[in-house]
N, C-alpha and C positions, 0 to 999 in steps of 0.2 A: 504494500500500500504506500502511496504519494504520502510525504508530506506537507501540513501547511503552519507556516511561519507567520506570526501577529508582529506589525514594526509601530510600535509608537514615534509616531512624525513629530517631527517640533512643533509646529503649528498647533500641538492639542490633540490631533487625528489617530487615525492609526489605519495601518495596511495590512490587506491578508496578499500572501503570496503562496503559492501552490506549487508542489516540485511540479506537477506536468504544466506549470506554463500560465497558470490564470492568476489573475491579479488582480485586484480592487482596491480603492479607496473604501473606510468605512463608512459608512452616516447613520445615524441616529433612527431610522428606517428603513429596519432589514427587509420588508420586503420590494424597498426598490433594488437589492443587492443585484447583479444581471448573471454573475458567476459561482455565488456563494448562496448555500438556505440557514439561515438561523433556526435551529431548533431546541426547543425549552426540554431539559431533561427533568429537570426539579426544582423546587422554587430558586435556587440558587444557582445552578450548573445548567452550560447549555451545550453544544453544539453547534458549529460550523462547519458545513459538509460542502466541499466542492464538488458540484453540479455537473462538472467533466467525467470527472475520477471517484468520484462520493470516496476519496480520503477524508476523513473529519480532525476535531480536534475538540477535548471538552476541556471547555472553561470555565472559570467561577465572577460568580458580580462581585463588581469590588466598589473601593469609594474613588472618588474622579482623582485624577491625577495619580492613583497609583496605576506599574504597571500591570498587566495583561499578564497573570498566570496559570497554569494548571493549573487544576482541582489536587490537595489533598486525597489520597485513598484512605477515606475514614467512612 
């Protein structure tokens, strides 16, 4: 399985990039994403699957300005 890489941009933003290739900018409304599906695992932990490849990657909510980490296996 691909995988996919979260870059926090300076600006604030953040990028998904995909080892096969797909790349996005984030926004605030996954479902305008055109490469990527945001899926809700549990209240907390979600899912970003590329739409190519369906590689995913779960990740957890956090508070603004921290980075973008995996979940914890608890």
């Amino acid at each position: 399985m691909e995988t996919i890489v979260v870059i926090w941009l300076e600006d604030g933003g953040y990028a998904l990039i995909c080892a096969c290739g797909q790349s996005q900018r984030l926004t605030h409304k996954p479902r305008t994403w055109t490469y990527f599906d945001f899926i809700w695992r549990s209240e907390k932990r979600f899912w970003i699957r590329c739409r190519a490849c369906h590689a995913h990657i779960e990740l957890c909510v956090c508070y603004a300005r921290e980075a973008v980490s995996q979940c914890p296996s608890s």
